[in-house]
C-alpha positions, 0 to 999 in steps of 0.5 A: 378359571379366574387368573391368578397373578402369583402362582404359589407353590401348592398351585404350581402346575397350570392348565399348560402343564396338565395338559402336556402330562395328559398327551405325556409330552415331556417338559420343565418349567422355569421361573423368573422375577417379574416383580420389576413389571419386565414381561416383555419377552426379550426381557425374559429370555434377559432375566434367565440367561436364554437365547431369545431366538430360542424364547418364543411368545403367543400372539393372538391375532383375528383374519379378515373372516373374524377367525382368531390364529394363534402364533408362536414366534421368536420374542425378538423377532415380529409377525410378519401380517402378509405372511402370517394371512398367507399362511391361513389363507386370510386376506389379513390379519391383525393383532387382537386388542390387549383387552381381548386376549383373556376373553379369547384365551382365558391368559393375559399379556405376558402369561399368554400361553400356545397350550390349553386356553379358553378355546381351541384355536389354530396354532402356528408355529415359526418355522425357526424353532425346528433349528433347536432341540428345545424352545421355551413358551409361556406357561399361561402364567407370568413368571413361568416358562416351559421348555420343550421340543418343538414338535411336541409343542406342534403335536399338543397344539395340533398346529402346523409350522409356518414362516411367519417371522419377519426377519 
């Protein structure tokens, strides 16, 4: 499915939400203004009066095996690489080029999405999200975020907690 910049109201569901109401996986999805180009998730967290340690971004990223990862993190906090390769039993890993992400997942910077991309990918998750009852992650929109609990992001995702974060 091409990307369509501006989700309008007869399209407001995403794959991210039809994919959580397929698993029965509660949520509420929130919109912000990125008119102003700020997609930047500290930014966000910024424009929607939230906690940025509970406003978590997706990163892709490619091991030393070529395999793509997929982490889910604080937006104000960055992916440890040792840490994030240990957790994969990788002897690195790097971020994957911008103009790659929509090949691999189908979602674009600052709409890319932990749930229903293009692709299945392994899914990690920063262990700090257990320390709150509900985090929010992009819904494979820009403009549009999800709120839901922790685990059953894990449980949609089929991902596993880990400590990538540096902090």
């Amino acid at each position: 499915i091409p990307y369509k910049e501006e989700l309008s109201m007869a399209e407001a569901k995403t794959n991210a939400m039809r994919m959580l109401e397929r698993a029965k996986i509660p949520y509420e999805m929130h919109t912000y203004d990125h008119s102003d180009g700020q997609i930047d998730g500290i930014s966000v967290a910024r424009k929607v009066g939230l906690d940025p340690d509970t406003v978590f971004k997706t990163l892709v990223t490619r091991g030393a095996s070529r395999e793509i990862y997929v982490f889910v993190l604080p937006v104000a906090k960055e992916l440890d690489l040792k840490k994030a390769a240990r957790s994969v039993g990788e002897k690195s890993i790097e971020l994957v080029k911008i103009e790659e992400i929509n090949k691999l997942t189908g979602y674009i910077r600052g709409g890319c999405s932990p749930l229903a991309g293009k692709k299945h990918y392994p899914v990690f998750v920063d262990e700090s999200a257990i320390l709150h009852e509900r985090i929010y992650v992009s819904a494979g929109h820009r403009g549009v975020q999800l709120r839901l609990a922790p685990d059953d992001l894990l449980r949609a995702v089929e991902g596993t907690y880990a400590a990538i974060a540096r902090y």
